[in-house]
N, C-alpha and C positions, 0 to 999 in steps of 0.2 A: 199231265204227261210224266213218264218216266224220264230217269237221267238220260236214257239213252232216245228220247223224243225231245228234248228240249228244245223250243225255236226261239229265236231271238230275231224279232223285227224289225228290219231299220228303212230306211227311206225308200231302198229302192230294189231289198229283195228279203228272202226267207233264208236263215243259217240254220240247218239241219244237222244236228249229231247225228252219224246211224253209229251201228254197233259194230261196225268195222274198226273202225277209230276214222274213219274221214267223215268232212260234215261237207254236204248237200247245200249247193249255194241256189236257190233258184229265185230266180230277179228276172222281174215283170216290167216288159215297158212297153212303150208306144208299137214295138215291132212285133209283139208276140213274146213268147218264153223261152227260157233257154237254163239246163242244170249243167252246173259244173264241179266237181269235186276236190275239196280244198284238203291235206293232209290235218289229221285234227291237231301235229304238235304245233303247226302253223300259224292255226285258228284260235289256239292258245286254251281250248278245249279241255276237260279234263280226259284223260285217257284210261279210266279206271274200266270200261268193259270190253277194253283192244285184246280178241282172244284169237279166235279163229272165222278164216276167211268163206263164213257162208252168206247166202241169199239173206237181202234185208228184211224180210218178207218174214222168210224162216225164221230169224235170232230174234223180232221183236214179236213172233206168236209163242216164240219157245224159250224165253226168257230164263223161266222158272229152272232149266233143268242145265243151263250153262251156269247163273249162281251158283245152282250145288253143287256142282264141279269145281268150281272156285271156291268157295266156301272150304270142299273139303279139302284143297290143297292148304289150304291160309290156317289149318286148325293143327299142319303135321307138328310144329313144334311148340315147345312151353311160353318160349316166349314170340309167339307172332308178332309181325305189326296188322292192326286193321289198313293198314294203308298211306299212300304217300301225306305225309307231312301239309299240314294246310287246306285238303282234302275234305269238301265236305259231301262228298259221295256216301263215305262210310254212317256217316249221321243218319242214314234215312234208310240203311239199309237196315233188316230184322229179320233177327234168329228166333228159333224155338230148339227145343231138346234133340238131341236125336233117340233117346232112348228115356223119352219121359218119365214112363211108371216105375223104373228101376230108379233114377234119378232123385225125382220129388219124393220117392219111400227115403232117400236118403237123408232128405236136404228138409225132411218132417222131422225126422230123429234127431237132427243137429239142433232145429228148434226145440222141440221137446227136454232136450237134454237144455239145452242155454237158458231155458225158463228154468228146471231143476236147479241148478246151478244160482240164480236169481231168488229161487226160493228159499233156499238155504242158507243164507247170509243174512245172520243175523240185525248187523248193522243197516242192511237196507230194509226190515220191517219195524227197526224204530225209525224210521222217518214216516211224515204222514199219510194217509193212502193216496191223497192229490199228486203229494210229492215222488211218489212209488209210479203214477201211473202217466207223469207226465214224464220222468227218465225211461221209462221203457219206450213209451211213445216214439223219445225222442231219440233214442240209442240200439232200437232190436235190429236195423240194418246193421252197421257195422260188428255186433255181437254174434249178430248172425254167419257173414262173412269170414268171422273168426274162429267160431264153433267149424265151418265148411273148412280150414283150415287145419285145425287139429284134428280134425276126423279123417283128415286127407281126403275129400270126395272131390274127384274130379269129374267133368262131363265135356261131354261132345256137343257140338252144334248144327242145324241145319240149316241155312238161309234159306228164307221165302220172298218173296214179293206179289204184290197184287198184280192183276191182267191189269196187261199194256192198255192203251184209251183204245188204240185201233185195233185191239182183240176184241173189246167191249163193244168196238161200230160195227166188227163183221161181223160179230157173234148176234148182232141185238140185242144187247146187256143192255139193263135196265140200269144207267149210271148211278142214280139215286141209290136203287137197293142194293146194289154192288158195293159202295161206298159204305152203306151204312151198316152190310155183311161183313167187310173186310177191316171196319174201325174194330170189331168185336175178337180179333183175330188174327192180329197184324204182328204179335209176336213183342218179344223184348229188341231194345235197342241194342245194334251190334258193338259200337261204339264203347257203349257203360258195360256190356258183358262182358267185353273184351277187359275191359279195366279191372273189372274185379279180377279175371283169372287172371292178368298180371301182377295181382296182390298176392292172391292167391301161392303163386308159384315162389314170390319173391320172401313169402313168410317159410314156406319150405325148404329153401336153398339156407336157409336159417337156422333149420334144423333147432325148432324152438321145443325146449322141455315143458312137461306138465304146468310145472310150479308157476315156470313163465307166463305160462298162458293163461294157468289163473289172476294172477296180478295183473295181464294184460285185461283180462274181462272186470277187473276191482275198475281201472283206470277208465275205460269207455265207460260202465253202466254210469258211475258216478263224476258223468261229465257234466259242467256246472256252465256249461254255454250257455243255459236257458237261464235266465236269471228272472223267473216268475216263480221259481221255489220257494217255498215258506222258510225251509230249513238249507238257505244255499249255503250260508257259510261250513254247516256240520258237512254238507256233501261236497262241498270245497277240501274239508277237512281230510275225508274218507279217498280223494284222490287224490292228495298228496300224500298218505300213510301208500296210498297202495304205488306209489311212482318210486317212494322211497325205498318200500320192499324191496322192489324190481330192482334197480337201480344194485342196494345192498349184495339180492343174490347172484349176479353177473359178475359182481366185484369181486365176489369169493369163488365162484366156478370156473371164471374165464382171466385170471389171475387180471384184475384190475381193467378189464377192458373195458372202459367207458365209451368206444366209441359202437362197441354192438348194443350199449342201452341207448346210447344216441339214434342210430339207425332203427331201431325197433321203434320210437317213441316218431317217429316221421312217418312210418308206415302205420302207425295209429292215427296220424293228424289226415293220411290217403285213405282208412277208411270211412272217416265221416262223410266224404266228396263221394262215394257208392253209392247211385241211385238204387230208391228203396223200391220206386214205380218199375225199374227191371228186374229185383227179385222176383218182386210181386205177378208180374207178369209171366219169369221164365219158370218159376218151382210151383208158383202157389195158385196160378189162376183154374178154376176150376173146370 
C-alpha cells in the first residue's frame, strides 16, 4: 500500500489513513461494523498528503497528478525543504527530470569534461592503473556534483509514484508484473536529489572561482579513504599539497579568511554522503 493506504491492525479494529488527512477507524465486533473518522493530527498520523477536500475514491485513483502539483510547488525555491523534520514520507517518494534530454546533454558534458580534467594531471597517471581506477571508482559522484556546480546546471523535477493497490484491484493489474514494471522505473530518490541540489545551490551562494574549484577537484579525486591503494601515502601526499593550495589562495584573495576555506572543506566532507545510485538513476539511466 501507499502512504496514503497504510493500515495498522490492532485487536479490535482497522486505522485507515485516507488522503484527506483523517484516518478511517473501522472495528468489527460481535454487533456488526461501524466507521468512524478520527482527525489524522489526532491519530498522530503523518499529514504529509493533507491537500484538498475531494472523494476518497478520486485522490487515491488520481494520486499521480496531486504529487505533481505538490511537487511543483516544493521546487519554487533554491532552498526547499523535502518536508517536515523526521518524516519518512519523503524517503519513498521519487522523482525524474522534467526536461530530461536538455538535462542529461548537460550533466554528460560535465562528465566529460571531469574525466578531461582527470586526464590531465599529471600526478594522478604516475600512480598505478589499480590505483587510478579504484579513486575514480571511488570519487566520480562527488567530482561529478562539483563539475554540475561550476558549470552551473540546474534542473527541475517531476514526482511520480506507482498505482495505488486498489487501482491495481479495480483495474485487474497483474501485481506481479506491475511490480516488476515499476522496479525498472521508479525514478531517483527525492530525498538524496533533494540533498544534492542543496549542495548545489550552497557551492553557488559561494560564488567559488576557477582556481578553487580546481584545487577543489585535486582534494576529492585524491581522497585516501580507501586505503587498499598501493601508492596511499603518495596520494595522501597529493591531497594535502592540493588542501594547502586551497587553503594558501583564500588567504591571499579574501584577505585571510580562513573561515571560507573551513566552510568549503565541510561542503567537500557533504559531498562524499551524495548517493551515486540517484545520479545514476536521475541523469544517466538509459
Amino acid at each position: 500500500m501507499t502512504e496514503h493506504q497504510k493500515s495498522v491492525h490492532e485487536k479490535r479494529g482497522i486505522y485507515l489513513t485516507l488522503p484527506e488527512g483523517l484516518v478511517l477507524v473501522y472495528c468489527q465486533g460481535n454487533s456488526g461494523s461501524m466507521a468512524t473518522e478520527v482527525p489524522a493530527e489526532k491519530s498522530g498520523k503523518c499529514q504529509c498528503g493533507t491537500r484538498q477536500a475531494k472523494s476518497i475514491l478520486y485522490q487515491i485513483l488520481n494520486k499521480e497528478d496531486r504529487r505533481e502539483a505538490q511537487c511543483s510547488q516544493q521546487y519554487r525555491g533554491p532552498h526547499c525543504s523535502t518536508g517536515s523534520q523526521g518524516c519518512s514520507c519523503v524517503d519513498r517518494r521519487r522523482v525524474v527530470l522534467k526536461t530530461p534530454e536538455a538535462t542529461c546533454r548537460r550533466a554528460s558534458e560535465v562528465l566529460l569534461k571531469t574525466l578531461t580534467f582527470i586526464r590531465n594531471l599529471p600526478s594522478f597517471y604516475h600512480l598505478p592503473w589499480e590505483d587510478q581506477l579504484v579513486l575514480i571508482q571511488q570519487n566520480w559522484a562527488p567530482l561529478f556534483v562539483l563539475g554540475m556546480a561550476q558549470e552551473g546546471v540546474d534542473f527541475d523535477l517531476r514526482e511520480i509514484s506507482a498505482p495505488s493497490l486498489l487501482k491495481k484491484i479495480l483495474l485487474n493489474q497483474s501485481l506481479t508484473a506491475s511490480n516488476e514494471l515499476g522496479s525498472s522505473s521508479l525514478g531517483a530518490s527525492l530525498a538524496e536529489v533533494q540533498k544534492m541540489k542543496n549542495l548545489l545551490w550552497k557551492f553557488w551562494d559561494l560564488d567559488i572561482s576557477t582556481k578553487e574549484y580546481a584545487y577543489l577537484k585535486g582534494i576529492i579525486l585524491f581522497n585516501s579513504g580507501c586505503h587498499v591503494l598501493k601508492c596511499l601515502p603518495y596520494v595522501q601526499t597529493l591531497q594535502r599539497e592540493a588542501q594547502q593550495a586551497l587553503m594558501e589562495f583564500i588567504s591571499t584573495m579574501f584577505n585571510r579568511n580562513l573561515g571560507r576555506f573551513a566552510w568549503i572543506l565541510q561542503l567537500i566532507t557533504s559531498l562524499q554522503d551524495v548517493d551515486r545510485d540517484a545520479i545514476e538513476e536521475l541523469f544517466f539511466r538509459p
